[in-house]
C-alpha positions as CSV (number, residue, x, y, z in Angstrom):
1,X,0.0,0.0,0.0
2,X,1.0,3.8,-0.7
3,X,1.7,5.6,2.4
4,X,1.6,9.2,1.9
5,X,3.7,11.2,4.9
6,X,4.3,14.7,2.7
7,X,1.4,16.1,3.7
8,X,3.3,19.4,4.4
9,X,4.2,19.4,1.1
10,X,0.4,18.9,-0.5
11,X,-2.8,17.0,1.1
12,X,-5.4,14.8,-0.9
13,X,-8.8,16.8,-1.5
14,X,-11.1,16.5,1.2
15,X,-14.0,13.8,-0.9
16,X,-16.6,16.6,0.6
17,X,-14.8,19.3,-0.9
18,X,-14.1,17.6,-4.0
19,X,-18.2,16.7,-4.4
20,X,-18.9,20.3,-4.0
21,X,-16.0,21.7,-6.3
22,X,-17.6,18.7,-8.9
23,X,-21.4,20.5,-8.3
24,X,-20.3,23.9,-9.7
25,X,-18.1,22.0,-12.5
26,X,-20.9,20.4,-14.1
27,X,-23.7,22.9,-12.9
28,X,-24.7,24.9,-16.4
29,X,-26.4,27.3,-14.1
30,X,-23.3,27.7,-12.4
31,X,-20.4,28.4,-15.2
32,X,-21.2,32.3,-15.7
33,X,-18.8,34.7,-14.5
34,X,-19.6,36.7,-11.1
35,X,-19.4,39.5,-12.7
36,X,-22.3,39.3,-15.3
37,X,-25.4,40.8,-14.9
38,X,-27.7,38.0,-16.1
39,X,-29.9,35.2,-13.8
40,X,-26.6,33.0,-14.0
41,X,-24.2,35.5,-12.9
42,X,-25.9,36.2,-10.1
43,X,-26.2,33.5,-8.8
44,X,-22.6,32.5,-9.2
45,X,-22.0,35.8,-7.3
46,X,-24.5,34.7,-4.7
47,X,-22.4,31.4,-4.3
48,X,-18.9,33.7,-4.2
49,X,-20.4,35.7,-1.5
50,X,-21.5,33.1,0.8
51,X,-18.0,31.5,0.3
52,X,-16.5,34.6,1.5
53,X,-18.6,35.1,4.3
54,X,-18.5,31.7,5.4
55,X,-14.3,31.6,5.5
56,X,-14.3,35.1,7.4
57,X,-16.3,33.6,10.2
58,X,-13.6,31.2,10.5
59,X,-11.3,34.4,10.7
60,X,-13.4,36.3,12.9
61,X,-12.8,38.8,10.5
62,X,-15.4,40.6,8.0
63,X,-16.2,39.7,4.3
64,X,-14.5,42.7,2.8
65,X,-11.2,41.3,4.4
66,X,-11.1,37.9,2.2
67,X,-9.3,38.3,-0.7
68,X,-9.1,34.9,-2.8
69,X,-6.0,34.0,-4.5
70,X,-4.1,31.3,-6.2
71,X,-2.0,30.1,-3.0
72,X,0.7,30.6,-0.4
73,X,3.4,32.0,-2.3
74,X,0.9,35.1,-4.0
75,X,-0.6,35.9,-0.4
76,X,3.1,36.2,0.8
77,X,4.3,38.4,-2.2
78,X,0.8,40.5,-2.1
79,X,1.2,41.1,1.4
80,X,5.2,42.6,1.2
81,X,4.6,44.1,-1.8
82,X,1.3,45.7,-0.4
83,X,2.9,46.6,2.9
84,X,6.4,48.4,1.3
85,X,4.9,49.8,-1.9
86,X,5.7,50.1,-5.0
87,X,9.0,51.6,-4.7
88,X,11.3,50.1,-1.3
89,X,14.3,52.0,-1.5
90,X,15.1,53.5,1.6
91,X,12.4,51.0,3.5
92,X,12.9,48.9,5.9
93,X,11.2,45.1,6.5
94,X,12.5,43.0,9.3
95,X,11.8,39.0,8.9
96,X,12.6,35.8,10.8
97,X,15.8,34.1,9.2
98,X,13.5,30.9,9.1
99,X,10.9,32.4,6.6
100,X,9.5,30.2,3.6
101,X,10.8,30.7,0.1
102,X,7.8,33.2,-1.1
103,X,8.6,35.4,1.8
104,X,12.6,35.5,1.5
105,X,13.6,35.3,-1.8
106,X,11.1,38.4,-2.4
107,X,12.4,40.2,0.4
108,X,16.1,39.7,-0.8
109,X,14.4,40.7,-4.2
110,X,13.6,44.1,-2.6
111,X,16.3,44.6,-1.0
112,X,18.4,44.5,-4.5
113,X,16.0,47.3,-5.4
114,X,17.4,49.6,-2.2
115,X,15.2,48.2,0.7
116,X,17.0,47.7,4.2
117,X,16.6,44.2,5.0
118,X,16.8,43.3,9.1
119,X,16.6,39.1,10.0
120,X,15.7,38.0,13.4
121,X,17.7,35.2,14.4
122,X,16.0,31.9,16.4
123,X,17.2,30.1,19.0
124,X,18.4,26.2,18.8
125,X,14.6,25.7,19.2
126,X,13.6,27.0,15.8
127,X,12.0,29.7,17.4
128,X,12.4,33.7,17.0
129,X,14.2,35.6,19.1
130,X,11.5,37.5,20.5
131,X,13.8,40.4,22.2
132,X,16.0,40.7,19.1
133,X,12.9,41.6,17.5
134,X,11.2,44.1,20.3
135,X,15.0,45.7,20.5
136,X,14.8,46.1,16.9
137,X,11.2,47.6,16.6
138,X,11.9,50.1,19.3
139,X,15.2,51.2,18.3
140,X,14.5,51.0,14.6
141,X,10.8,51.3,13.9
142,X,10.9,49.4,10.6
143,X,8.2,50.1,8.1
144,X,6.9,46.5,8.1
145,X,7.5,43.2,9.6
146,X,6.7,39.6,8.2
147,X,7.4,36.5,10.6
148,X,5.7,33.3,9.5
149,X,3.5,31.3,12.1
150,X,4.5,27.9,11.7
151,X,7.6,26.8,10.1
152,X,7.3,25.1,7.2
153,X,10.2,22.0,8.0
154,X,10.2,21.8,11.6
155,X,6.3,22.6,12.4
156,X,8.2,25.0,15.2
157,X,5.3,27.9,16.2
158,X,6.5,31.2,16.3
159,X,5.5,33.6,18.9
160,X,3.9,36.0,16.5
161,X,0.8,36.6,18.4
162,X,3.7,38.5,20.8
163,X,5.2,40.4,18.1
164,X,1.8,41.9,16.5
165,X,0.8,42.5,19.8
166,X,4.1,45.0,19.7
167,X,3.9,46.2,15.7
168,X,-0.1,47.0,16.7
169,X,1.2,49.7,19.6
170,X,3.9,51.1,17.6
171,X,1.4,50.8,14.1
172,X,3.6,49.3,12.3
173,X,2.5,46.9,9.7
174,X,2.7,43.0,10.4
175,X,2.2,39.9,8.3
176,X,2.4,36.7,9.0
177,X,2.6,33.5,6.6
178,X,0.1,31.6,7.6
179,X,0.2,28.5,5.2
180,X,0.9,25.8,7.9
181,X,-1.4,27.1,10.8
182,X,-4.9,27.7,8.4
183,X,-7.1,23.9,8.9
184,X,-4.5,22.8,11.3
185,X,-5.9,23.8,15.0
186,X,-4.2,27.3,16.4
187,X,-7.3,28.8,15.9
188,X,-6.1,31.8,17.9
189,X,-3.8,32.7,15.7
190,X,-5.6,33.0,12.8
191,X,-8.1,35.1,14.9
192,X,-5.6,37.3,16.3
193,X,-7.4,40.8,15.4
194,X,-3.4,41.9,16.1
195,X,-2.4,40.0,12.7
196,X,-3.3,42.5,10.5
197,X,-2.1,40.3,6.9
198,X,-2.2,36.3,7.0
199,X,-2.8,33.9,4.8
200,X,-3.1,30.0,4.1
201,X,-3.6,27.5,1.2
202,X,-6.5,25.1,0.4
203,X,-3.9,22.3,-0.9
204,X,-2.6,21.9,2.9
205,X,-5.8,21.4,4.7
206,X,-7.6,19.2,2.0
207,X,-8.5,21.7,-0.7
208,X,-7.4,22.2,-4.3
209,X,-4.4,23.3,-5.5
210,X,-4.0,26.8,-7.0
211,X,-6.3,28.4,-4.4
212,X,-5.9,30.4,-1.5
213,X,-6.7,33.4,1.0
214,X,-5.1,36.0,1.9
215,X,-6.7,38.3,5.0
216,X,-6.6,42.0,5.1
217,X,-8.5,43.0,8.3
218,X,-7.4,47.0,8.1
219,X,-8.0,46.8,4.1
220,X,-4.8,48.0,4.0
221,X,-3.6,46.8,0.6
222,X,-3.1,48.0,-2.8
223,X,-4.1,46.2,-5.9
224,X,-1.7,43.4,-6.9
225,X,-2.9,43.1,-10.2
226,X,-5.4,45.3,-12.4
227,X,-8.2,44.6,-14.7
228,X,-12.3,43.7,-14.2
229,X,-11.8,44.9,-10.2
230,X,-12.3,41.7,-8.9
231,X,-11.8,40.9,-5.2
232,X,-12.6,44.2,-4.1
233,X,-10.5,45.5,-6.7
234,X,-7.7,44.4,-5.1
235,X,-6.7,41.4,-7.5
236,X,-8.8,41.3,-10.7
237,X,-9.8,37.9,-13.3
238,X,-12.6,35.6,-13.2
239,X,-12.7,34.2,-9.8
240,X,-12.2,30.4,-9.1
241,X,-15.4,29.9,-7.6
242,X,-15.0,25.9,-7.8
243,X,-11.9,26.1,-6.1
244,X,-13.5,29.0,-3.4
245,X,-15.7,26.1,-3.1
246,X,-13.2,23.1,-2.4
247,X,-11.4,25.5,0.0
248,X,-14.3,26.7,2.1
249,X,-16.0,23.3,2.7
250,X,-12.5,21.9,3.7
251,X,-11.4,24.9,6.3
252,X,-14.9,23.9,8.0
253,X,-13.9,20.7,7.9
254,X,-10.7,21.0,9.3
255,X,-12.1,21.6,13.1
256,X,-10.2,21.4,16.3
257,X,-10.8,17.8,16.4
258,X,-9.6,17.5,13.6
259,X,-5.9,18.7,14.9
260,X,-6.7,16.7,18.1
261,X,-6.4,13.3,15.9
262,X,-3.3,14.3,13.5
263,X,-1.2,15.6,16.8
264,X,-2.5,12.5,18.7
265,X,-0.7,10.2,15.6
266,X,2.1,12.4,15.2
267,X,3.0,11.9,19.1
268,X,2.4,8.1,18.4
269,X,5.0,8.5,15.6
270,X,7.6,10.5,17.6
271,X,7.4,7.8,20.3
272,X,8.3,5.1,18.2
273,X,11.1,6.3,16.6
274,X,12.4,7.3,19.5
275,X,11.5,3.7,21.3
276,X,12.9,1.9,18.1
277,X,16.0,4.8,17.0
278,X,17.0,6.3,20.1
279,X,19.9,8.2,18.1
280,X,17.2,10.2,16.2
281,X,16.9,13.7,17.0
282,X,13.7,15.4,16.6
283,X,14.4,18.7,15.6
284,X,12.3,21.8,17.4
285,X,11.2,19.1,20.5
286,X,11.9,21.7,22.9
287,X,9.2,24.1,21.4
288,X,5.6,24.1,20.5
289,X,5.1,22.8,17.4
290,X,2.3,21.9,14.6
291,X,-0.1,18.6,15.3
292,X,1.2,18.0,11.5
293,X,4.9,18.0,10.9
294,X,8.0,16.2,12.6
295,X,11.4,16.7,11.4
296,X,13.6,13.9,13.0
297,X,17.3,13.1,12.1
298,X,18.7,9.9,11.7
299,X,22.6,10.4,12.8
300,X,25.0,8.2,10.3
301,X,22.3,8.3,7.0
302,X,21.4,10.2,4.6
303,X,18.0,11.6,2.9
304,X,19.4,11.3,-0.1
305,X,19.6,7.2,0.2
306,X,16.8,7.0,2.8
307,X,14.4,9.3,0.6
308,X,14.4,7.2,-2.7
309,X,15.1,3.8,-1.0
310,X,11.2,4.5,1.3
311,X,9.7,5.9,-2.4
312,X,10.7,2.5,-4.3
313,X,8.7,0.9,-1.5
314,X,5.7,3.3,-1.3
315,X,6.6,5.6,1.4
316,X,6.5,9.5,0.5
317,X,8.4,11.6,3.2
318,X,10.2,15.0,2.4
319,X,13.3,16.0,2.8
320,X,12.2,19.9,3.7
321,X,10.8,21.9,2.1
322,X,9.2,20.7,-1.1
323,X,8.6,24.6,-2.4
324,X,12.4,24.8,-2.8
325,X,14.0,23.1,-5.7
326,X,17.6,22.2,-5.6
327,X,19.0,22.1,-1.6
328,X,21.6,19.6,-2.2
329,X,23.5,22.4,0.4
330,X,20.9,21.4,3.1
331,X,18.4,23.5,4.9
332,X,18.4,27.3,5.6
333,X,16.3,26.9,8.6
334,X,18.7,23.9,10.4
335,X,21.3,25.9,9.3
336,X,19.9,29.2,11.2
337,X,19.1,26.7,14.1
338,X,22.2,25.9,14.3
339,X,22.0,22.3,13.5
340,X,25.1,20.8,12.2
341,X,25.4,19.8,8.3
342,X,25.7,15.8,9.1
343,X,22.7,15.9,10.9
344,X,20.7,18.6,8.2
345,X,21.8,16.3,5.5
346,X,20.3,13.1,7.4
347,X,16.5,14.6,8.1
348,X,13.2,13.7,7.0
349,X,10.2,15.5,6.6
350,X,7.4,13.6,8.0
351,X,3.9,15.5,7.8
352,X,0.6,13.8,8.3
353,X,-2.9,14.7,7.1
354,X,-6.7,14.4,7.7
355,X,-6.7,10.7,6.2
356,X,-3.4,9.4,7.7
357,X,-4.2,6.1,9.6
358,X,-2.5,4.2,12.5
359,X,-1.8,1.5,10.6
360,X,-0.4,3.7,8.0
361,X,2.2,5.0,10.4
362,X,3.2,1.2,11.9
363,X,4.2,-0.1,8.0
364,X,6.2,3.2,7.8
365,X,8.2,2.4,11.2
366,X,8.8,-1.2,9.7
367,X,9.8,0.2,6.3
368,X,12.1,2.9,8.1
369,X,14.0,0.1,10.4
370,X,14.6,-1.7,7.0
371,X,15.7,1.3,5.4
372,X,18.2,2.5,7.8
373,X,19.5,-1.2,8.2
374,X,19.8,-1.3,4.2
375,X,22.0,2.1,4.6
376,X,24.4,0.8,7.1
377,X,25.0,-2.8,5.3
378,X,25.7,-0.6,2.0
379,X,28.2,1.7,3.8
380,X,29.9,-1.7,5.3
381,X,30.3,-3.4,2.2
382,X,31.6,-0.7,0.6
């Protein structure tokens, strides 16, 4: 059987919110665009509206705020770009140095084009360092400030709620990437009124791929693209109102309970690689982290024979993140965690998800004991 532990990198669809993604597909009253005046139109604009609503009240946050979006990685851009302006020279953004790809690489982007770039360091944890950062905004008073929630390799939780408490009495702009924290429990986060931008992605919590939110509670933001107006003029084309759809029934469906069950399997997991692999580190143990993600080292392998060796037998872990191609130099957040290249270069990525199964988890532990057997019987023949 396929065991599927890269959840972090992409979830299945929800069946509920594929069934109702598959009602407005084959719907004829449903294929007009919002935006036209006729009987059809308007009701697909009734349909887009509920959606909206519906997905504030999970955001405690009103309709107006709920821009839709293709995913993670525009929400992040959208947000820096809409929080620094259209020219950033002589700006200044302070991030974590643990931030995913969408949120660095267009910060160092900016900061080619004359913005002042600030990174707050984290501890051996994987967490921020909280008074670095309430030095800096004190001191400094930097125009904007973008620290992610959860981290996307260790499931390590930030203390962001802290930090926009801070940017909110000095009115300075926050965002936060909220990818790994929307449909996976930390419901006060996402309802932090002090979060002023977040967003999340339907294709981690059992939605489709190539739709997301982004949240905008001040209405702060200018367009990010230009055309028809849509999204409150804020990012215009045709709206994706089947894949609004997919990601609104599976955010309801992704409950507390919901996280209750994937943290309970993921402690199950920790356990027994611990019991079974005492060696293994678990990276980020000492914080709170995600129900979701565990990032474990295996001291004397490698991912890059363990990977492959668990795919050939139907196992799917990552290696990091799965968002950035090419890290044959390891990780970037291990690295500014201060975890040493043998052990970055022997870590797995294992993330679970709203259909991962007990049983599931027990094959993968057998498949793993093989795997790291395999490894070591390779290295002593050679």
């Amino acid at each position: 059987m396929a065991i599927y532990l890269d959840h972090a990198a992409s979830t299945p669809v929800h069946p509920d919110a594929a069934a109702a993604m598959h009602e407005i597909h084959c719907d004829p009253l449903l294929m007009a665009n919002p935006s036209s005046t006729h009987a059809s139109g308007r009701e697909v604009k009734a349909r887009l509206n509920d959606f909206r609503a519906r997905v504030a009240r999970r955001f405690e946050c009103e309709p107006a705020s709920v821009i839709f979006n293709s995913g993670g990685t525009e929400g992040d851009n959208h947000a820096l770009l809409g929080m620094l302006g259209s020219d950033p020279s002589g700006k200044h953004l302070l991030i974590s140095a643990i931030e995913h790809e969408a949120v660095w690489e267009m910060a160092h982007h900016l900061q080619r084009r004359g913005l002042k770039l600030s990174i707050a360091p984290v501890n051996e944890h994987g967490e921020t360092d909280l008074e670095f950062v309430e030095d800096l905004l004190l001191s400094e008073r930097p125009d904007a400030v973008s620290v992610m929630a959860v981290n996307n390799e260790t499931g390590v939780v930030q203390p962001v709620r802290e930090l926009a408490a801070i940017c909110s009495e000095n009115q300075i702009p926050f965002h936060s990437d909220c990818v790994r924290v929307v449909g996976h429990g930390l419901e006060e986060i996402i309802t932090d009124g002090n979060i002023y931008l977040l967003n999340g992605t339907a294709h981690k919590f059992g939605g489709p791929r190539g739709c997301g939110v982004l949240i905008d509670r001040r209405r702060m933001l200018p367009p990010y693209s230009f055309g028809g107006g849509h999204e409150h003029g804020l990012r215009s084309g045709t709206e994706n109102l089947a894949g609004i759809a997919g990601l609104t029934l599976a955010l309801e469906l992704a409950d507390r309970e919901h996280a209750v069950k994937v943290e309970t399997l993921r402690k199950y997991l920790e356990t027994q690689i611990m019991r079974r692999l005492p060696a293994s580190v678990i990276h980020g143990s000492g914080a709170i982290r995600a129900t979701h993600i565990t990032s474990v080292a295996f001291p004397g392998h490698t991912a890059a024979f363990m990977q492959p060796w668990l795919s050939e037998r139907g196992c799917f872990v990552g290696t990091g993140s799965a968002c950035h191609e090419g890290a044959a130099k390891g990780s970037r957040v291990l690295r500014a965690m201060g975890v040493p290249l043998e052990l970055d270069m022997a870590t797995l990525r294992i993330s679970l998800g709203w259909n991962t199964k007990l049983i599931e988890l027990d094959a993968f532990l057998t498949h793993l004991e093989a795997c790291l057997q395999a490894e070591h019987s390779l290295a002593g023949s050679a």
